[in-house]
C-alpha positions in Angstrom: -61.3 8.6 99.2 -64.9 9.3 98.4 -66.3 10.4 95.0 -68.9 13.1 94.9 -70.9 13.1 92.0 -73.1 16.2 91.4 -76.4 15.4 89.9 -79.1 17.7 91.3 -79.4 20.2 88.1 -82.7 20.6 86.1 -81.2 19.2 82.8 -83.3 21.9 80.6 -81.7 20.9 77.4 -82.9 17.8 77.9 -86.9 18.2 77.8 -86.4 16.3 74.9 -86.5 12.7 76.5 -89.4 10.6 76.4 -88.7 10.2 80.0 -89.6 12.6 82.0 -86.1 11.8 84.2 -82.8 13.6 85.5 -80.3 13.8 83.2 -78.3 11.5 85.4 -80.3 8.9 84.8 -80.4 9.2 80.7 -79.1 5.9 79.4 -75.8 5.3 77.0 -75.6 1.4 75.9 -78.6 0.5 78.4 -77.1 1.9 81.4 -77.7 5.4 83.3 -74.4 8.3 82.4 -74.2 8.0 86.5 -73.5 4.4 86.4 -70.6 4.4 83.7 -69.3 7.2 85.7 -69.2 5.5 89.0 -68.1 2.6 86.7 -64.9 4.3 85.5 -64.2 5.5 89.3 -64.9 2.1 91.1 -62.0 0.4 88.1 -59.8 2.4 89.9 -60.7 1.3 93.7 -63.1 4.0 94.6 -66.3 2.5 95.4 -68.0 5.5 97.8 -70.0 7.8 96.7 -71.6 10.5 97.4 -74.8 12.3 95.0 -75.9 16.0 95.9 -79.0 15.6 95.0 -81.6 18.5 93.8 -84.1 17.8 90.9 -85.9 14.5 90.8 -83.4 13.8 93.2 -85.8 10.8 94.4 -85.8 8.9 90.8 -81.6 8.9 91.7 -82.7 7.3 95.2 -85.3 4.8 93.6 -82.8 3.8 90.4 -80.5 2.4 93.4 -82.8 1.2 95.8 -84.3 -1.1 92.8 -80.9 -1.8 91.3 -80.3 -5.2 92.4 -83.7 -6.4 91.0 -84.0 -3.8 88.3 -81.2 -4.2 86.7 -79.8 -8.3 87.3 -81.1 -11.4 86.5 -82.7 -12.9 89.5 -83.9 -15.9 91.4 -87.7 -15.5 93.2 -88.7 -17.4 96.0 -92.2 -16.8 96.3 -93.2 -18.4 99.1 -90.1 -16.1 101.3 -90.8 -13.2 99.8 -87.2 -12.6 98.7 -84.9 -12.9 95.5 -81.7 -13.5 94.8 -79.4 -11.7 91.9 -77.7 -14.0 89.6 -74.5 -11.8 88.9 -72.3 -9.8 90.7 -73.3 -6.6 92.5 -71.4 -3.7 92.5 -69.5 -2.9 95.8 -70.4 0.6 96.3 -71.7 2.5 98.8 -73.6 5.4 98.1 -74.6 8.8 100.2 -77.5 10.8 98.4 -78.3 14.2 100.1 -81.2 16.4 99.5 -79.4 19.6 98.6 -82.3 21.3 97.3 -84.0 22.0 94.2 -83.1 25.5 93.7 -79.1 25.1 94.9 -76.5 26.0 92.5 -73.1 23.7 92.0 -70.7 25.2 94.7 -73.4 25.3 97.7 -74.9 21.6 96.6 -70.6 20.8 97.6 -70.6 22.7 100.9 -73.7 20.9 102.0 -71.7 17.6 101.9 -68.6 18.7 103.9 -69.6 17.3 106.6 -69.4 13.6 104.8 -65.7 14.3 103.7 -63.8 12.6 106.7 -60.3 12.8 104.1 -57.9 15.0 103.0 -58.5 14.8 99.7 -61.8 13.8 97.8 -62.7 13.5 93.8 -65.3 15.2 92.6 -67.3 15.7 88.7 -70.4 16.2 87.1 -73.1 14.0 86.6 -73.3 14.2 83.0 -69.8 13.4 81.4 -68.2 10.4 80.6 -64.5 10.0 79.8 -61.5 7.2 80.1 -59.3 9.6 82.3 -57.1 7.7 83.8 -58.4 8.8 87.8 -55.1 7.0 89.4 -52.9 9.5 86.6 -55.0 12.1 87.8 -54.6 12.1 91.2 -50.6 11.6 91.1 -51.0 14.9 89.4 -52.9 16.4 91.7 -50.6 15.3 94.6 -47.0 16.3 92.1 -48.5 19.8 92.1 -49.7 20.6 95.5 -52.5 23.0 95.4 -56.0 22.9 96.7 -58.0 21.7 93.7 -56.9 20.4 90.3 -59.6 20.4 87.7 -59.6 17.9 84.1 -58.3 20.2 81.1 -60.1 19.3 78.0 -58.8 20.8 75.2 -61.7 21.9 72.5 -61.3 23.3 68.7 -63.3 26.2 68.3 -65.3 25.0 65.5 -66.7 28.6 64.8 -65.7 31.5 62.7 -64.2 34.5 65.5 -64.5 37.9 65.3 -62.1 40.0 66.9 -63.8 43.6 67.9 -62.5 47.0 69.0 -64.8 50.3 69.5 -67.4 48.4 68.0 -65.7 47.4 65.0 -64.8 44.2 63.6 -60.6 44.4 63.7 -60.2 41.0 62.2 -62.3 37.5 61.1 -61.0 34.0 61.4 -63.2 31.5 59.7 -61.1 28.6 61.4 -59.3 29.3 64.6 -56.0 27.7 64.9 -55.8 28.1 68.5 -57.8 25.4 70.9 -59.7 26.1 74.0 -59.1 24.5 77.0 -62.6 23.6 78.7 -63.2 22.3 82.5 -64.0 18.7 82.0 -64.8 18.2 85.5 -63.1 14.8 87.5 -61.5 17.2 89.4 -59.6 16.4 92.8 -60.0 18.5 95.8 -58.1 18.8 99.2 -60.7 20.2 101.8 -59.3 23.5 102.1 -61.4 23.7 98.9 -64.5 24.2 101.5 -63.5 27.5 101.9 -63.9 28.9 98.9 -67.7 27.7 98.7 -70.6 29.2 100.4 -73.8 27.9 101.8 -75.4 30.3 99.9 -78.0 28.6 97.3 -76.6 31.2 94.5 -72.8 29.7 95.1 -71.5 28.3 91.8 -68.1 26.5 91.4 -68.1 27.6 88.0 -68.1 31.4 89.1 -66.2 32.7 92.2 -65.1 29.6 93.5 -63.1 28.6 91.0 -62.0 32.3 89.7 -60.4 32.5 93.5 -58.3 29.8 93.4 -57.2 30.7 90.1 -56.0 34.3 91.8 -54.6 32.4 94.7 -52.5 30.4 92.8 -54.6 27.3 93.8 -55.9 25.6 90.8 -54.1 22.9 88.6 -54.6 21.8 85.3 -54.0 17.7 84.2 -54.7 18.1 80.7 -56.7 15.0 79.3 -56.6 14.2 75.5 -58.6 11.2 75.5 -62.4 10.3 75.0 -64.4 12.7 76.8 -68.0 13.9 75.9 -70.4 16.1 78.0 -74.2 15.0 77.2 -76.1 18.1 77.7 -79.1 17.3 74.9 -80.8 14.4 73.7 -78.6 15.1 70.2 -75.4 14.8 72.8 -77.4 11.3 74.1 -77.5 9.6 71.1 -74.2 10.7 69.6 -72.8 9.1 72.8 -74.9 5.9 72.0 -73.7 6.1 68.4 -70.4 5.9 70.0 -70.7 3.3 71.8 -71.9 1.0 69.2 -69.5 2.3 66.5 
């Protein structure tokens, strides 16, 4: 079963790095969000992935071509012109596709169709880290039956809500009591999920893709209530790496 990663977005929110890199690449405890991601999958057995790639797209391409020397300790042997790494390497094979710079989330996933040979493939975002339990996950997925089921993460509204009616405020609560339940992505996705996407650049999962399968009955929820953390801004990057440490 492959994993498809998306990691082709701008990352706006994140001009903030000294780096000028993709989000993707932003490091938590010395390593990229992409690589604990593919860490958490490939603890689990899945070791191939595939990365929809769109902005910067070649710094994903050269993190991984350089990996081995980049990021091991390593022997030189000058006079062969080679090296070798002193730890372990990951097994993974990894697919990156150019899906464009301007492509939204839902057409960057039709453009790798064709690399889906299975019934069933995992997909999530390049930019959040959790300890889902993918093997939990997927029984879900399989228990329910339908085309797509997508990681519940349930959020407390931290904000005061104001209920309105005719332009009038009806009612004010300064703390909510009810919690939002917030796609987390890992989602896991039987290929009939190619037909609700278009190859259209302006096709985005989070929009009519998703609000179809909803109306078709098609979309489960496995509701997670473990660690999980989106890292949209550099404030998000270093509460993850306060985390970590903590």
């Amino acid at each position: 079963m492959k994993v498809v990663i998306l990691c082709g977005g701008k990352g706006l929110r994140m001009s903030g790095l000294e780096e000028n890199i993709p989000k993707a690449l932003a490091r938590v405890n010395g390593h990229p969000i992409i690589w604990h991601i593919m860490k958490l999958y490939s603890h689990y057995g899945f070791n191939e992935f595939i990365l929809p790639l769109g902005h910067q797209g070649e710094k994903i391409k050269e993190y991984f071509m350089e990996y081995k020397w980049k990021e091991h300790d390593i022997t030189l042997c000058l006079n062969e012109s080679k090296f070798s790494p002193l730890t372990s390497i990951e097994d993974w094979k990894i697919t990156c596709v150019n899906t464009g710079l301007e492509t939204m989330t839902g057409a960057r996933i039709k453009q790798i169709e064709k690399y889906i040979k299975d019934d069933t493939f995992l997909l999530t975002y390049g930019d959040g880290l959790s300890d889902i339990n993918i093997e939990k996950l997927i029984a879900f997925h399989k228990e329910k039956g339908k085309a797509v089921t997508v990681t519940g993460i349930k959020k407390h509204n931290q904000y005061g809500v104001l209920e309105v009616e005719d332009g009038l405020a009806t009612n004010f609560a300064e703390k909510p009591e009810v919690d939002s339940i917030i796609n987390g992505g890992f989602f896991v996705c039987n290929r009939e999920f190619f037909h609700y996407l278009s190859e259209d650049q302006d096709c985005v999962l989070e929009e009519e893709p998703l609000k179809n399968l909803i109306k078709d009955g098609e979309l489960a929820i496995y509701e997670h209530d473990g660690f999980w953390m989106s890292i949209d801004t550099p404030k998000d990057l270093a509460e993850a790496n306060k985390l970590w440490k903590a």
